[in-house]
N, C-alpha and C positions, 0 to 999 in steps of 0.2 A: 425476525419477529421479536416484539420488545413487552408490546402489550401492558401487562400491566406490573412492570416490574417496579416502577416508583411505587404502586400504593403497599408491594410489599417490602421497601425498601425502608418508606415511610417511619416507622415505629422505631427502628433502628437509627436513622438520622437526628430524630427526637433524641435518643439518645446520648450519642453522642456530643451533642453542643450541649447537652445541660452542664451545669457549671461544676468544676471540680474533680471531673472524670479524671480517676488515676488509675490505670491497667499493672493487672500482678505484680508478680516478684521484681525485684532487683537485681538480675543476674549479673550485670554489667557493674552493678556497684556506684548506681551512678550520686546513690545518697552522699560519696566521697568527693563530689564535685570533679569540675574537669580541669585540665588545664590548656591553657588559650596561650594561642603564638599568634606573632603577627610578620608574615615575610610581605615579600614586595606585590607580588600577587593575588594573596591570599589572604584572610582571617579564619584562623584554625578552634575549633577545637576536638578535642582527644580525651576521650572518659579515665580518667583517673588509675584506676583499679583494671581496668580490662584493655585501656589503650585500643581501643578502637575510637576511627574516628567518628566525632557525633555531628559536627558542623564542618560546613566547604562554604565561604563566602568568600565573593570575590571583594577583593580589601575598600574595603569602605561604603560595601553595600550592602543593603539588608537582607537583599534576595541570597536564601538560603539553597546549594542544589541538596542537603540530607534533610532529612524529616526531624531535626531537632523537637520541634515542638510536639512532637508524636514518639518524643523517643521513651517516658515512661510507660508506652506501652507496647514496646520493642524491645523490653531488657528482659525476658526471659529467657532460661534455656533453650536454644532452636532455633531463635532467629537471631540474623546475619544483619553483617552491619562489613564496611571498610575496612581493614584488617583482620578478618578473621582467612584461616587459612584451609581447604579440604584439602585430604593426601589417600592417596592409596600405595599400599608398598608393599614389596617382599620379600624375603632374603630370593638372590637368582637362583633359578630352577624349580624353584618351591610352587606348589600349586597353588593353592589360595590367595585371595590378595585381601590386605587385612586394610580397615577404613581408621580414620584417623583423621578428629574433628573440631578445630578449637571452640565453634558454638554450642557444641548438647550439652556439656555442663561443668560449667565455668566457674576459675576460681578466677582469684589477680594473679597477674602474671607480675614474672619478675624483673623489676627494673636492672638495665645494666648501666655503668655511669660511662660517658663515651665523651667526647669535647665537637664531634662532629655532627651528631644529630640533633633534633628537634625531640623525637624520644625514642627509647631502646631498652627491648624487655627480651627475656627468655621463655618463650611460651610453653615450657614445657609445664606448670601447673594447670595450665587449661586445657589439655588432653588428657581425654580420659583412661588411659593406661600408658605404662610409660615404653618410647619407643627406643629404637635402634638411631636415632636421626638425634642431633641435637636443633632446634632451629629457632634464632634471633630474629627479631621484625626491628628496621628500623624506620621512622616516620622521619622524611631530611627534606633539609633546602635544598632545592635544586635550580641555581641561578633565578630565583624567586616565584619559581613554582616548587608545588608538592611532591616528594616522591615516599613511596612505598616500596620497601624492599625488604624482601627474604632471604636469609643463607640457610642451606640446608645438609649440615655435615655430617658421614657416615661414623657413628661413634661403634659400630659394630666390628666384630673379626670376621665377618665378611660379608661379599658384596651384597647392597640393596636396590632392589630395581622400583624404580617409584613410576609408576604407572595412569595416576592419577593426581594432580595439582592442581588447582581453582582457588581463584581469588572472589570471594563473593563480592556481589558489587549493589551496594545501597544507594538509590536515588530516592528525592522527595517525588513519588508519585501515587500517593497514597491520597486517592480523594473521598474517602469513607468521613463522612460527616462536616465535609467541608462543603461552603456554597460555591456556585456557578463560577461569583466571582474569586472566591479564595484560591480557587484552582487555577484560576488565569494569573494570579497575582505570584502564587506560591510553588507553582506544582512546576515539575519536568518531566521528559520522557528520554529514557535513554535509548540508544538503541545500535546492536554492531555491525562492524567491515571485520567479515571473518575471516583474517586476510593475510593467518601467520604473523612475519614480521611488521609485516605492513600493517597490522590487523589493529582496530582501538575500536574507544567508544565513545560517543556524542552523547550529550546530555543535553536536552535543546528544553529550555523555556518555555512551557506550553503555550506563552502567548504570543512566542515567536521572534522576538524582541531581545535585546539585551544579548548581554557574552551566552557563550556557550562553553561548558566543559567537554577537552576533550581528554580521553586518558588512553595513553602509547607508552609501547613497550619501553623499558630500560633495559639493555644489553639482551642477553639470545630469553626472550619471553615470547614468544610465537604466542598470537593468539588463536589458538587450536579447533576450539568447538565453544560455542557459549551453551552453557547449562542454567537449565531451570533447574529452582532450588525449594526444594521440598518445603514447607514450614506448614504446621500448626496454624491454622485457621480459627482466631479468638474473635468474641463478637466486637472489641473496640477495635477492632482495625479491617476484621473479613481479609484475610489473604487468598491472595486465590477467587475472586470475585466479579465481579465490572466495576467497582468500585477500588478493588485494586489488586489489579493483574498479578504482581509476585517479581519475586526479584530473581536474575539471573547471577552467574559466575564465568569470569573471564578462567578458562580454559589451556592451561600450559601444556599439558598430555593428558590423553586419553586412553590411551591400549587399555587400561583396565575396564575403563566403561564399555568401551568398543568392542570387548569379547565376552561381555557377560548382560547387560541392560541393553545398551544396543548394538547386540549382534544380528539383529534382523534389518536394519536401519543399513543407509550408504551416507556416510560421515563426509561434508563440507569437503576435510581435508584427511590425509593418512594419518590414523591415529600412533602416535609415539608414546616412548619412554625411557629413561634415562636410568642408565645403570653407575651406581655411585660403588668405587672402590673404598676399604676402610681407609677413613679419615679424608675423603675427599668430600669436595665441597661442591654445591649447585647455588648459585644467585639468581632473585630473579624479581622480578618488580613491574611498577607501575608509576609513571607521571603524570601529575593533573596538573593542566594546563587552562589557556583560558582563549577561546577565538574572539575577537569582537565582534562579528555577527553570524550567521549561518552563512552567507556570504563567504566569510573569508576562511572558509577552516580548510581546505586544501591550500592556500597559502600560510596558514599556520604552521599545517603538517610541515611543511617544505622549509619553514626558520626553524621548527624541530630536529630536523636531518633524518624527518620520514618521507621514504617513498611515494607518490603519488601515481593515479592510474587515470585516466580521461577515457572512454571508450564511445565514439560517436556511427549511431546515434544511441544509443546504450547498449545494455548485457542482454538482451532477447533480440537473436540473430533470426534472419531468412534463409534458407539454404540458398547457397548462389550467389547470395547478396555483399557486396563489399559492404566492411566497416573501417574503421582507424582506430586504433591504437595509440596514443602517446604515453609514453611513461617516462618520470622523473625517476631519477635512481637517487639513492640520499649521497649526500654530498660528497666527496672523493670516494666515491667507492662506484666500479664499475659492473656493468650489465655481462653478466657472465653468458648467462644463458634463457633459451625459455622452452618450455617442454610443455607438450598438449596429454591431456588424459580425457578421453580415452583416444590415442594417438593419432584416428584419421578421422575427427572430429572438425578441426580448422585449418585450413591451411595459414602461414604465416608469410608476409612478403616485405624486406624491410624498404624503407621509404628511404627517398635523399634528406628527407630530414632524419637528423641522430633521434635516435631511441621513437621513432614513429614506423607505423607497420599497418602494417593492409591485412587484414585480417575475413577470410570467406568460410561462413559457413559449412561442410560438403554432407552429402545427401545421406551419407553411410550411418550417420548418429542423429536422431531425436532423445530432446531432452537436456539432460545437464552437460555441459563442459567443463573443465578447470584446467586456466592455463598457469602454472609456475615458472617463477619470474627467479632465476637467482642472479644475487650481485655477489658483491667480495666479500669476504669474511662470512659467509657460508650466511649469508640473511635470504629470507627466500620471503616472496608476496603469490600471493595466489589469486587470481581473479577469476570469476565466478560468470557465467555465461548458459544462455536459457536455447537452444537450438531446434529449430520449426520449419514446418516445408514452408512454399512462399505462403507470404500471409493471405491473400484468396484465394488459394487451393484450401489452405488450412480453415476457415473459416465456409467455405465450403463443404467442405468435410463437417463440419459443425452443425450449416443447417440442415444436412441430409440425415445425420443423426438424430439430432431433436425432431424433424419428421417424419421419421421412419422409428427408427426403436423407440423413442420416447411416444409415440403416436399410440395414446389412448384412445381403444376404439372398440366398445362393445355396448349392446342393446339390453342391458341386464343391468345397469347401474343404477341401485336406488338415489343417490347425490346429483344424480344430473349432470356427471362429467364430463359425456363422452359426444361428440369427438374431440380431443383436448391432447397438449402437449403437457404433459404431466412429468412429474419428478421421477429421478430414477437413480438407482440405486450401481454402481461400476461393479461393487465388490459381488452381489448375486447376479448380478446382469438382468435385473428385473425393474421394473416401473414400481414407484410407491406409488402404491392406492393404499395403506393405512400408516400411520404414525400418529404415535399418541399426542405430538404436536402437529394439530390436526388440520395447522393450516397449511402444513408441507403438504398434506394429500388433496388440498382442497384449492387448491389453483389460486390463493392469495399469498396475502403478505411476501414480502422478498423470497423468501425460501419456497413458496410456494407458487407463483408466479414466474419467478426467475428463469424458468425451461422457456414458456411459451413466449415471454416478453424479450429475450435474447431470438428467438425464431423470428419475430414480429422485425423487430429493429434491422436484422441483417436485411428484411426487404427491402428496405429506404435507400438502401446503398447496394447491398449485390443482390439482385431478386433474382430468382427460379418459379416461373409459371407455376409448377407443378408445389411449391412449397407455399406459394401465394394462396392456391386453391384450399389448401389445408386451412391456413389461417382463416379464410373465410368462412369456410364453414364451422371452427370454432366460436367465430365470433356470432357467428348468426345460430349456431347452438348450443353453444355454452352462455357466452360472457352475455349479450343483449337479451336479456329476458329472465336470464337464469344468474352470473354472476352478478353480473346489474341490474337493478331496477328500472322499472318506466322513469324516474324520476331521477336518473342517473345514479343512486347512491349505488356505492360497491359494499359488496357483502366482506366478512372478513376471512369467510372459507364457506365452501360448498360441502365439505366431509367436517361430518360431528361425529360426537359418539352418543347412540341411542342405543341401547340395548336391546337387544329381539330384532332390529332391523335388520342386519347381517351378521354374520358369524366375525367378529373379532377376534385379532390373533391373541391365545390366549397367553402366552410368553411376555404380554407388552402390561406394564400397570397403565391403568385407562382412570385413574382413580385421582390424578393430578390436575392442576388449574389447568393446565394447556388441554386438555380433553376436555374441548367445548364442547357443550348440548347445541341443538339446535335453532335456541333461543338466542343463546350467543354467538353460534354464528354464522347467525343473519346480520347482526349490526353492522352497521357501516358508519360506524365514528369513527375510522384511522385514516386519516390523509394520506399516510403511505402510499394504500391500498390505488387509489386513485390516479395516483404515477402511473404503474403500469399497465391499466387501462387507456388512459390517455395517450400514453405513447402507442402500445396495438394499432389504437386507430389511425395515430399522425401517419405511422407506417407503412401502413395499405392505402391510405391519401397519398402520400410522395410516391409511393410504388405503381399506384394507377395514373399519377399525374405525368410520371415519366416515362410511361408506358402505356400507350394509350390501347386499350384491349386486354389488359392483364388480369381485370377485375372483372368478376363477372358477376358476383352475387346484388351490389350494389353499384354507383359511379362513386367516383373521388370525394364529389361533395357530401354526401354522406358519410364517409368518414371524416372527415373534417368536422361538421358537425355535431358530430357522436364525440368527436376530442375534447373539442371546445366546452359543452355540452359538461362534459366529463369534470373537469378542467373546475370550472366554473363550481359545481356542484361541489366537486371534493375540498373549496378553498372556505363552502360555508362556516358560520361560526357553532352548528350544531355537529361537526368534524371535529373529532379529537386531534391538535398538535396540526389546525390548517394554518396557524399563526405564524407557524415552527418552518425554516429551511426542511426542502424534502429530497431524499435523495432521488438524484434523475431528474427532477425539475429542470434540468437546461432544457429537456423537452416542451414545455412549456414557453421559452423563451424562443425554441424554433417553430412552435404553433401558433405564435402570435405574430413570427415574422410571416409564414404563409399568409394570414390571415390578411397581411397588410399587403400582400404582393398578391392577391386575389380579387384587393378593396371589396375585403368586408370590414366598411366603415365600422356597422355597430356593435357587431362582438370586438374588434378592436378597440372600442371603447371601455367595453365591458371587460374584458381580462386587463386591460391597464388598469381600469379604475381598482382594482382588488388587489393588484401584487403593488399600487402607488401603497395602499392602505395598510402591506405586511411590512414595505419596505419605511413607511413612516414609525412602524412601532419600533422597529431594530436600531433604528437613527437612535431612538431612545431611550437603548439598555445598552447597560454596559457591558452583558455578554449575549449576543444577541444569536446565541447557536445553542438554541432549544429543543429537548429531543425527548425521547421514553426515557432516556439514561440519564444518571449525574452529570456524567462527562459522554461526550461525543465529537465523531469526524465526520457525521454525515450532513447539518444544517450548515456548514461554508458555502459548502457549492451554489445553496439556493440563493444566499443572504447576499455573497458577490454578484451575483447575477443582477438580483432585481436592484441593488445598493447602486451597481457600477450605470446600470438602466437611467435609474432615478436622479443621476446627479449626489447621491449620500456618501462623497468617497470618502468621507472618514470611519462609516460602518465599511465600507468595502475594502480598505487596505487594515482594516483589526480583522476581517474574515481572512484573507491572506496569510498576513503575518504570521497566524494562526497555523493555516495547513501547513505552513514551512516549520512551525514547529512540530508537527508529530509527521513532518515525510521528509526524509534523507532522501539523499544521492553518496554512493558510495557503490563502488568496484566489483559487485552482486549480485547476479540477476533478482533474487529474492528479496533485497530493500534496497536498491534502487528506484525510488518514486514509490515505497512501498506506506502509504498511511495507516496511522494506527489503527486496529482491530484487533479486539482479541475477546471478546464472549459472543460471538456470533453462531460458532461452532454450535452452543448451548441451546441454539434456538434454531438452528437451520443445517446442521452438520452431522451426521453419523458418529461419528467418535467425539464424544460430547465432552469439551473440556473448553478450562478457560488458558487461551496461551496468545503468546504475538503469534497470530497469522501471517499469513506470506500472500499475500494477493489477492486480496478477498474485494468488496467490490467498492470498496473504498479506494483503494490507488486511484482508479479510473475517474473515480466520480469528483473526487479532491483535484486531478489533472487537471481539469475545464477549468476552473480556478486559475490555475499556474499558468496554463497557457495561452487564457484568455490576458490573462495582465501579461506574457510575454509580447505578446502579439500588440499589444498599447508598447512596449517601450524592447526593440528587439537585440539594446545595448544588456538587455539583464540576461547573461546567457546560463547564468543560476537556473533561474524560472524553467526554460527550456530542458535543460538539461533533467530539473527533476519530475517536470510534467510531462515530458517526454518520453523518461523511465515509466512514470505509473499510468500513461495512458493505453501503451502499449503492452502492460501489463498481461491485461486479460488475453493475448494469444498462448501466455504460457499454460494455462490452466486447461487448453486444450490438448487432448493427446492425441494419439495416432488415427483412434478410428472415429475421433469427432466426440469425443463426450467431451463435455467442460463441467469439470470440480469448481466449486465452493472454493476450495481458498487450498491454500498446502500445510501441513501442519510442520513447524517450525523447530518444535523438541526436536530435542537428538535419538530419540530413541524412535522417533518416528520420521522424517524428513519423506514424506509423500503428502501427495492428493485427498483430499477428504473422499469418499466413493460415493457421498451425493455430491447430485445437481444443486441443487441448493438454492441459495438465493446469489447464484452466479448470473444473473441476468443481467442487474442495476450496471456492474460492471461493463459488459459489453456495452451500454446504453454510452458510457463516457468514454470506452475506445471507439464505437462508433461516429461521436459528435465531438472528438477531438481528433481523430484519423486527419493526416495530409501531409504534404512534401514541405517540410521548410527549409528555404533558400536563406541562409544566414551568413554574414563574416564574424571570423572567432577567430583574432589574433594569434592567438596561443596552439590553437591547431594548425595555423598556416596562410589561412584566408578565408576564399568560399568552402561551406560544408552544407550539407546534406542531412538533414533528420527525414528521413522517407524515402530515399533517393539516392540515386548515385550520377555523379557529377564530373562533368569537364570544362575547364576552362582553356581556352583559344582564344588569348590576346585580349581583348574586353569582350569577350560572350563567354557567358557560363551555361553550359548547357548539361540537359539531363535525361533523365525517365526517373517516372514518377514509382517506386516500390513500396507504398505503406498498402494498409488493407486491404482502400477502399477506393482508390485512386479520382476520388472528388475534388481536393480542394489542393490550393499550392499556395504559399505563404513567401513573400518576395519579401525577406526583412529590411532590406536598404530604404525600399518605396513606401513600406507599412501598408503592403496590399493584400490583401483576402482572394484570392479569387475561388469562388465555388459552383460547381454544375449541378444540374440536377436529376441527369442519367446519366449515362453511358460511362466511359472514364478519361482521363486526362492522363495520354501514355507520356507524351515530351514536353519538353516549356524550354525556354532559353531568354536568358534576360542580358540583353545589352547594358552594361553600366553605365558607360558614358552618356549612351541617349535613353538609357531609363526606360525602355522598349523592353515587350513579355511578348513571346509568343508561347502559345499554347497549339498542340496537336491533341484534337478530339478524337474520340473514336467508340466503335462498339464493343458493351463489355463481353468478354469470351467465354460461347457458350450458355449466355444468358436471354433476355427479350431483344427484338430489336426497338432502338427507340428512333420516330422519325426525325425528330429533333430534341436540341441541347440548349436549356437555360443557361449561360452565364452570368453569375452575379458580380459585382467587385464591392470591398469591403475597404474604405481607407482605416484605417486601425488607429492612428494617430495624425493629428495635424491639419492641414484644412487643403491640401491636394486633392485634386479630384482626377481620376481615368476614367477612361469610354474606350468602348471595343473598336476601334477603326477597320476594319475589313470591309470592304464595301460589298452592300446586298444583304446584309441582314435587319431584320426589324427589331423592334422591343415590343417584348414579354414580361408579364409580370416583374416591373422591375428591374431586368435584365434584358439580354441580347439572346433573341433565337439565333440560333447556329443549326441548321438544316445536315443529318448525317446519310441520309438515303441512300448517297452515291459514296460512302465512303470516305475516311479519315478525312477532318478537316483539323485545318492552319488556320490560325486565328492570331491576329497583331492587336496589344495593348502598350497605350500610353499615355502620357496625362496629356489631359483636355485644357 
């Protein structure tokens, strides 16, 4: 829910453009001017007086990755900038651990004269008591990158144990009074591989485009834990906000945080710390570096002489399921060893290829893994892994959850909820029926919808009779009459607050804008809202279509037309943001392909004509990802779609470009394919904070994107890789006994599940409608791989079974073919190379409806080849080829026509 956060945004952005705007004090000294260097990589500058640094440009470009032109209102006591240093320390044995800060309140530090650097200060004036440590920063060239480095010597008569080291790390990501476009010009995102030695950070260009900063360890800097960093929240910049999330710190040790802040918390990696004898020395640093595109930063890493980690098909494993492993070790230095935690978590098996392994799941661990990687000279890499029973049991478990415990169901409800899949609550084990953001209990907006629209979806692909029957009678007593109007508009929640109507929990302020009356909400001007109605309906349409008897309140076309219907109405121009990309809108784009494999000419006239109309204005702006927020990750997905539809690919490859700049792939399961979010929580979350989320339902939704442009060209095995990670995100968010969290919270002092439901739905809508087997070759892995699947090759046949969710669709990337059904599942395939030949083995899905028959579709994705299902004795269907299952697994042969 976003509602109405620009108009209170508003007054505040006025502000800020007005002319002359100078924020506080001078801590930094910056009236002393700076001084500017120019190495081969870089154009530097470095504040004068305080020696931090204020500008990172890559040499000869204007694009700044620090907030320079924000920086007089960054120079106050508290806030972090590039060389500032945190420390925790204490004589050994001693109890307490004492904090130690070069930003709360800053003098100049002392220049030292050196022949080797760029510059070199002794920072002992900018700590505010004086320590037991001496410690020098010095800012150097480093073969024409940046480097930053610290010495830390023990000047005591005895030993100090330092327990806490962090480098804060300032990016330009600060979009508090900047326009649409400024942010796409100016702004970055950073984001880490917390990965020890291996471990850095990406600074990616939010329009996706251009070098990337990437910044890796100098000698033993392990990067430990990434810490959010506390700051003072002023109105010329709002830290801490949607407008701008707050800056992190690269992490050397931890033990002191890790037994006092986050001792309730399970920390990435073991928390350490280093015990310095008198007069001994610690080093330790960082280099900024430069990749030329997103693309290439794992070959960056690797002329670097960092480590590299490849895990196909990513970091959220199956139990049972084979993966691979390849890992680079940095250059003459060997792979010593690798150690699982928690130890009978993964098996490991190593390959005839060096440094490649077969890597399984085993059934004894849900949840997190961490495999440690050491080579020589004691460098260790740690990669990070998310582990789930198979993905439909696990999904299974999911809709039996939301329709059973989440299953709102009493004759005493004045809102008119019941019977309804309602939001719920992990931490009491209880359904929200109130929240003072009232559209969580009121079955709209993401956070509020998100339960029942995630049970919807799973129909279309794994249905349950008995889960089916629920929906419908939600929809024919909640949503048709009571969330929607005759006239299709969606209301924006069914739960207000009225006073005297029910007893309100009296613990909650109700006194807030989100504590709508009932005046408010009934409106239905949020196109959001409209998504996930839309989809409900597509859902029990595919679910009745592919099952003939499943449905019993209504037929198939009925819902179909309640979609459309839907669809249509929500795209009005008396809809708030119908102009705007919507998240989940692919659904839309598979509601208009039914519609077309139905021949229904004239609503497929009617929803082209409207998304030609959104996709004409985005042609026309030059940032055409429109949202409630200043900045946003969720209108790509819409804008690709209808752009790439319409013939506009120069709108459709700036949507792209885009999600590649705020979604990594990196060694993780947690950001790996993980898109930016981070004030959701604010609106849809239990623990209400602003931070990087971990999975929220932007991975998924931004994947279609990725995968949809892999699937055009299946040489870009980027795209896959990170659309691959964030589609399959949303299995992690599920736990054991089927609930799905909101997102994971990210802090260190927290590292779990939010305990709502949330508006974890959208999410499952993009693993949903990007689920499938993709058959790829990837040089670098060895040949044919498998994202969904597990695979063998015999001489020219590669053969498989299919392991992703949902077992619909399988993706032959050599032919550029689709292939998708529309029940049952696709257990085997085998593709002949030489002759270009797919077979496919049908079948019934287990323990589910039977279906009498199976639509196959085929999809060329690129190029002007055309397939046809050649098996003889089958007809065409909609589109596609009926496949008859009555008697039993069928064999199906494809090849081009």
């Amino acid at each position: 829910m976003k509602g109405v956060t620009l108009s209170v945004l508003a007054p505040l952005i006025s502000l800020l453009t007005a002319p002359g705007l100078v924020a506080g004090q001078d801590a930094l000294g910056l009236g002393n001017g700076y001084n500017t260097h120019k190495i081969e990589n870089f154009d530097i500058q470095i504040a004068r007086d305080a020696q931090v640094l204020a500008s990172l440009r890559p040499a000869g470009s204007s694009f700044d990755f620090l907030p320079l032109d924000y920086l007089p209102r960054r120079a106050r006591n508290g806030q972090y900038h590039w060389g500032d240093l945190t420390l925790r320390y204490r004589e050994v044995n001693a109890g307490s651990w004492i904090d130690a800060n070069t930003a709360l309140a800053r003098r100049p530090v002392r220049s030292v004269q050196t022949t080797s650097g760029l510059s070199t200060s002794n920072l002992a004036p900018t700590f505010s008591t004086t320590l037991p440590l001496n410690i020098t920063r010095e800012w150097v060239d480093i073969n024409g990158d940046l480097g930053l480095r610290f010495t830390l010597t023990n000047t005591a008569k005895t030993a100090i144990e330092i327990g806490g080291l962090g480098f804060p790390s300032e990016f330009n990501s600060i979009f508090t009074g900047r326009s649409a476009e400024q942010i796409q010009q100016r702004c970055s995102l950073a984001e880490p591989y917390i990965g020890m030695h291996a471990g850095y950070i990406q600074a990616m260009p939010v329009r996706g485009t251009g070098a990337v900063l990437l910044v890796t360890p100098l000698g033993d800097t392990p990067l430990e834990a990434w810490r959010n960093l506390a700051e003072t929240s002023y109105q010329d910049t709002t830290y801490g906000s949607q407008t701008f999330e707050g800056l992190y710190e690269w992490q050397v040790l931890t033990k002191a945080w890790a037994t006092r802040e986050w001792a309730s918390a399970d920390p990435w990696n073991p928390p350490s710390s280093r015990i310095l004898q008198p007069n001994q020395s610690l080093t330790v640093g960082v280099r900024f570096s430069l990749s030329p595109t997103v693309r290439d930063i794992n070959r960056t890493l690797l002329s670097l002489g960092r480590p590299v980690a490849i895990s196909v098909p990513g970091y959220i494993l199956a139990h049972n399921t084979p993966s691979t492993l390849l890992l680079h070790p940095p250059p003459n230095q060997t792979l010593m060893s690798i150690t699982v935690s928690p130890p009978s978590s993964l098996s490991i098996v190593p390959s005839t290829q060096t440094n490649k392994y077969t890597l399984t799941a085993l059934p004894s661990t849900f949840g997190r893994a961490r495999l440690t990687v050491l080579y020589a000279q004691n460098q260790t890499q740690t990669i990070h892994y998310h582990l789930t029973p198979a993905f439909p049991s696990h999904i299974t478990a999911l809709g039996n959850f939301l329709t059973t415990t989440q299953l709102f169901n009493t004759t005493t409800d004045p809102f008119h909820r019941s019977p309804s899949i309602i939001s719920y609550d992990y931490s009491t084990r209880k359904q929200v029926t109130q929240d003072n953001r009232v559209w969580i209990a009121g079955l709209s907006d993401e956070a509020g919808a998100g339960s029942y629209l995630a049970a919807a979806i799973k129909q279309a692909f794994l249905p349950s009779g008995r889960e089916v029957a629920v929906l419908e009678e939600f929809i024919h007593g909640v949503v048709w009459g009571g969330l929607q109007n005759a006239d299709y508009s969606v209301k924006k929640s069914l739960f207000h607050y009225q006073p005297g109507l029910i007893e309100y929990e009296k613990n909650v302020d109700w006194t807030g804008w989100m504590s709508w009356n009932k005046t408010q909400a009934d409106k239905t001007d949020r196109a959001y809202n409209y998504v996930h109605v839309a989809a409900t309906y597509w859902a029990l349409y595919r679910a009745g279509r592919g099952y003939t008897g499943l449905l019993q309140r209504q037929g198939w076309e009925w819902y179909l037309e309640k979609a459309v219907g839907t669809v249509l109405r929500g795209l009005r121009a008396d809809v708030g943001h119908s102009g705007d990309g919507l998240m989940g809108e692919t659904v839309f784009g598979e509601i208009l392909a039914d519609l077309k494999r139905e021949g229904k000419t004239e609503m497929v006239g009617a929803v082209e004509g409207v998304m030609r109309t959104r996709a004409r204005r985005w042609e026309g702006m030059a940032v055409p990802f429109g949202s409630e927020m200043a900045w946003d990750s969720t209108g790509q997905e819409g804008v690709w779609l209808w752009s790439r539809y319409f013939g506009y690919n120069t709108t459709a490859a700036k949507a792209l470009n885009t999600v590649l700049g705020y979604t990594p792939t990196v060694p993780h399961w947690g950001w790996n394919g993980n898109a930016r979010r981070y004030w959701d929580n604010v609106y849809g979350g239990k623990l209400r904070r602003v931070e990087r989320q971990i999975h929220h339902y932007g991975s998924a939704l931004n994947a279609l994107a990725l995968l949809s442009a892999f699937r055009s060209d299946p040489t870009d095995l980027y795209l896959l890789r990170v659309g691959y990670g964030g589609m399959t995100a949303p299995l992690s968010n599920i736990n054991k006994e089927g609930f799905a969290s909101a997102s994971f919270h990210s802090w260190p002092d927290t590292l779990q599940w939010d305990a709502y439901s949330g508006d974890y739905g959208p999410g499952f809508v993009g693993l949903a409608l990007g689920s499938g087997t993709y058959l790829v070759e990837d040089p670098e892995m060895g040949g044919f791989v498998a994202y969904g699947g597990d695979i063998t090759r015999a001489g020219d046949v590669v053969t498989g079974r299919t392991q992703d969710a949902f077992r619909r669709r399988v993706f032959v990337g050599p032919l550029r073919l689709l292939i998708t059904i529309d029940a049952g599942i696709i257990s085997e395939f085998a593709y002949s190379v030489e002759a270009g030949l797919v077979s496919l083995t049908l079948a019934q899905l287990e323990g589910g409806p039977t279906a009498a028959s199976v639509v196959v579709w085929l999809e060329v994705t690129a190029g002007s080849a055309t397939f046809a299902v050649t098996t003889p004795g089958l007809t065409q269907a909609r589109q596609g080829w009926q496949v008859p299952l009555v008697s039993g697994p069928r064999t199906i042969t494809i090849k081009q026509a």
